[in-house]
N, C-alpha and C positions, 0 to 999 in steps of 0.2 A: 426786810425780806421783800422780793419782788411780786409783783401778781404773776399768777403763771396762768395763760389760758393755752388750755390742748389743742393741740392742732389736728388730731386725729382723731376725734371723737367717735365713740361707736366701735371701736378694734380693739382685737386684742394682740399680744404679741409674744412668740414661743419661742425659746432656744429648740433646738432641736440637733440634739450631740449625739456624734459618732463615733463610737468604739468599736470597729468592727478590721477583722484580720481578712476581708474578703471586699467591702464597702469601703470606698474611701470619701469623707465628705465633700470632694471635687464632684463624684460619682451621684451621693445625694443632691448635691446642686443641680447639678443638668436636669435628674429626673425633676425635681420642683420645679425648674426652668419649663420643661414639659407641659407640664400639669395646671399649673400657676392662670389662673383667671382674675386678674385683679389687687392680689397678693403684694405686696412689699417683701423680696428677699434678700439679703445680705449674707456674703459667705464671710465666713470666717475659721479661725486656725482648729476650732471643734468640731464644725458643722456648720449651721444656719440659724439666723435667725429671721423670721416671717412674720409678717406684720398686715394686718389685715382684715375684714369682716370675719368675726368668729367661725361661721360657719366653712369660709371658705380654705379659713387657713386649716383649719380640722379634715375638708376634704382631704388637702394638698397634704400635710402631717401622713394621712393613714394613707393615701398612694407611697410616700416613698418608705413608709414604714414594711410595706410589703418586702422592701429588698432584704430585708436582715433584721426583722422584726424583734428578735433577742439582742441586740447590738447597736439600734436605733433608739433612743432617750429623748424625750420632750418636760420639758420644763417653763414653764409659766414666770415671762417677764413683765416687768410693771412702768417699765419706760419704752419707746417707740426707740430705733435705730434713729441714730444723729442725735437724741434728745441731748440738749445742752449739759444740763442736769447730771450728765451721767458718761457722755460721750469722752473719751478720752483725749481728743483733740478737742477738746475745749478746756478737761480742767488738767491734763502732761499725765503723761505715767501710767500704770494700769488701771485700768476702769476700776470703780468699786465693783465686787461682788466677783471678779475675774478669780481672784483667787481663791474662790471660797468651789468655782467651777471646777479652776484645776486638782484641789483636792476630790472633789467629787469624783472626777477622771478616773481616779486611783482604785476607787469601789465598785465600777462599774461591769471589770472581766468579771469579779466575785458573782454580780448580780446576773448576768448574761449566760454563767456555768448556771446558776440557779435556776434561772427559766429555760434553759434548754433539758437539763435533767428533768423539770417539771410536766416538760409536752413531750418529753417520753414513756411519763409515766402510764400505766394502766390503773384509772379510778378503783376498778375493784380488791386490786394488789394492794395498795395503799392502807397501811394500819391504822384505826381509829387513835384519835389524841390519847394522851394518857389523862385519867380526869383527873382533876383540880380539887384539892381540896377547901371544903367550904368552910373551912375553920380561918378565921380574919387574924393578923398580928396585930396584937394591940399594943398602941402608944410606948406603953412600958417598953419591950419586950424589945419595940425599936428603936426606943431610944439607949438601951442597953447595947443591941449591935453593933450602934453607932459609936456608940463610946468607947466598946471593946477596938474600935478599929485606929482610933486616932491614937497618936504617939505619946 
């Protein structure tokens, strides 16, 4: 294995995906393009990915979060864009972790109908949980359900 030294040391770097029927990630681009003080961004078939002193890419995140704030998604990467490591014109074919993105894709109108019914709601209208009973399953009890379940 090779030594690897970071070339970016001190940043972090965030997906930042777009599901939105009004926002298009071209749209999120510009406004980052905007906003963007320093920033590393890269567009891509999702959204963006931005690279940069923590602080500032968090600025630039919650500006374009504003456009469609239920529709807008950030997620935490742990490679810098172009990283060899990971870059897909380095090692052919789809990056790792692409695919695991595009499934996520698929959950995300679910999540977006949730938090918009959510910032409709009225706190006080909202029904108390139903409480939890304090009686624990034990061992036994689980390992009988388990066994009733297998073939």
């Amino acid at each position: 294995m090779t030594d690897y030294t970071p070339a970016y040391v001190g940043t972090v770097t965030r997906y930042v995906v777009v599901e939105s029927y009004t926002v298009t990630p071209a749209d999120v681009a510009i406004r980052a393009y905007e906003v963007a003080n320093g920033v590393m961004i890269k567009e891509n078939c999702f959204g963006l990915v931005i690279m940069g002193k923590e602080d500032e890419v968090n600025r630039v995140i919650a500006e374009v979060r504003k456009m469609d704030p239920a529709h807008i998604f950030v997620k935490d990467r742990g490679f810098p864009p172009g990283d060899a490591r990971r870059c897909r014109a380095s090692l052919g074919g789809a990056r790792p972790g692409f695919h695991g993105i595009e499934f996520e894709m698929t959950i995300l109108p679910y999540i977006s109908n949730g938090l918009e019914k959510t910032e409709a709601l009225d706190p006080a209208t909202v029904p108390a949980p139903a409480v939890i009973s304090s009686r624990r399953l034990d061992v036994y009890t689980l390992k009988k359900m388990i066994d009733a379940q297998e073939p």
